[in-house]
C-alpha positions in Angstrom: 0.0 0.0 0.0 2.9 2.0 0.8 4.7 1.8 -2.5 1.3 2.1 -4.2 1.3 6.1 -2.6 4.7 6.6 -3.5 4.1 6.2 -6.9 0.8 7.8 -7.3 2.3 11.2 -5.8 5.2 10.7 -7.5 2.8 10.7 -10.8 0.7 13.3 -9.3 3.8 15.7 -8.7 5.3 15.1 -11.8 1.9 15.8 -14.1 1.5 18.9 -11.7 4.8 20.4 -13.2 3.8 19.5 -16.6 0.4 21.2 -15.9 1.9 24.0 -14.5 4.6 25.1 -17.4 2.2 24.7 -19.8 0.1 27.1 -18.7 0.5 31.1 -19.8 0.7 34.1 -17.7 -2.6 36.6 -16.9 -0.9 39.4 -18.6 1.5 37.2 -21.6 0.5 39.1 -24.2 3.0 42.0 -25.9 1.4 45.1 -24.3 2.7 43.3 -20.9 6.3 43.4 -22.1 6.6 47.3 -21.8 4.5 47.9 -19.0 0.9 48.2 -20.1 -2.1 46.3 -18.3 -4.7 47.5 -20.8 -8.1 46.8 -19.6 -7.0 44.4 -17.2 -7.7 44.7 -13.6 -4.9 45.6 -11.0 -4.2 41.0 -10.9 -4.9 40.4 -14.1 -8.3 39.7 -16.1 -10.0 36.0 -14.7 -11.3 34.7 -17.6 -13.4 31.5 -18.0 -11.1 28.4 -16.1 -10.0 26.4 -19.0 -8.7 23.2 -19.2 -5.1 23.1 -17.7 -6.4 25.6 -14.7 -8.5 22.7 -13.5 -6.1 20.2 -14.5 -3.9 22.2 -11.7 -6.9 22.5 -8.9 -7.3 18.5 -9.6 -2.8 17.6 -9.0 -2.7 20.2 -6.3 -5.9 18.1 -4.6 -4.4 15.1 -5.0 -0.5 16.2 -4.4 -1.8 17.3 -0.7 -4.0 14.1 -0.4 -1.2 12.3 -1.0 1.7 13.8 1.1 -0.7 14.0 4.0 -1.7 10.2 3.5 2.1 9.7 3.1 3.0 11.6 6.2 0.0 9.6 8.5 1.3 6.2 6.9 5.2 7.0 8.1 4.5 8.3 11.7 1.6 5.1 12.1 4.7 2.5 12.1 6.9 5.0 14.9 6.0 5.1 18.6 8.1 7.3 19.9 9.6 10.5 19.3 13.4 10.8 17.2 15.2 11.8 20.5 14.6 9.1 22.2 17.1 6.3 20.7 19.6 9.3 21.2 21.4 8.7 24.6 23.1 11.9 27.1 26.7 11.9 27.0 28.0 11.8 30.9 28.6 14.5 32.9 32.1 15.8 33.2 33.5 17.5 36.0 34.4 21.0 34.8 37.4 22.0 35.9 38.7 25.5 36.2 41.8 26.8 34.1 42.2 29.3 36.1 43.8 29.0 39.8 41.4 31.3 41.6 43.1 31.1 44.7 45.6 34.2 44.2 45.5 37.5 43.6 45.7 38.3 39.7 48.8 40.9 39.2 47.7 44.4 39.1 49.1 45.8 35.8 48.8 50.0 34.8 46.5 50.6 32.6 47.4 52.1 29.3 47.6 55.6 29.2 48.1 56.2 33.3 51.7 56.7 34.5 53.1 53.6 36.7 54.5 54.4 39.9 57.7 52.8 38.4 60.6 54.7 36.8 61.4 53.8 33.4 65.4 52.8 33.4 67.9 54.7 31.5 68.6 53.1 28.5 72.6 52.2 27.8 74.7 54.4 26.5 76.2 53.0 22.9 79.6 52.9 21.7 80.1 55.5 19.8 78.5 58.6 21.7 80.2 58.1 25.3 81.8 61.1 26.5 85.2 61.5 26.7 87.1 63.2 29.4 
């Protein structure tokens, strides 16, 4: 019964495409290229339903009737939900990288002068002083 579905939507969805692309557009005509809707209405005139536009009502009916019928069948033969054949993982201890314990190191903050003096830099080779 299953496979007897499958293949009727699959029929179903593919005459629905056909039906589909051979219709035309509301407005296909050559005034609709540049612009013009000439007497139609602001969506386009609705003319008399022809052939292919029932065509479409009838695959879109049965397109739904069959993915709904599809979607009852699948969940039918399932008693449960997807989550449950998933198991936890364990809990792991979390452990801190970072030794709270001491005090972090107080370091200036840019742009305030450190209570430090800098160093004097060494004198080179070339301009020490001569007596």
């Amino acid at each position: 019964m299953y496979a007897l579905v499958i293949v009727f939507h699959i029929v179903a969805s593919l005459v629905l495409i056909l039906v589909v692309l051979l219709q035309s557009g509301k407005a296909g005509d050559l005034a609709a290229t540049f612009g013009s809707t000439g007497s139609q209405t602001a969506f386009g005139a609705r003319g008399a339903a022809t052939v292919l536009t029932r065509a479409t009502t009838v695959c879109a009916v049965i397109f739904m009737v069959t993915s709904l019928t599809l979607a009852i069948m699948f969940t039918k033969g399932s008693n449960g939900t997807v989550l449950e054949g998933v198991s936890l993982p364990e809990e792991v201890p979390i452990e801190s990288p970072i030794d709270l314990s001491t005090p972090p190191a107080e370091q200036p903050v840019a742009g305030q002068p450190s209570d430090e003096q800098p160093s004097e830099p060494a004198a080179e080779e070339g301009s020490a002083e001569r007596p």
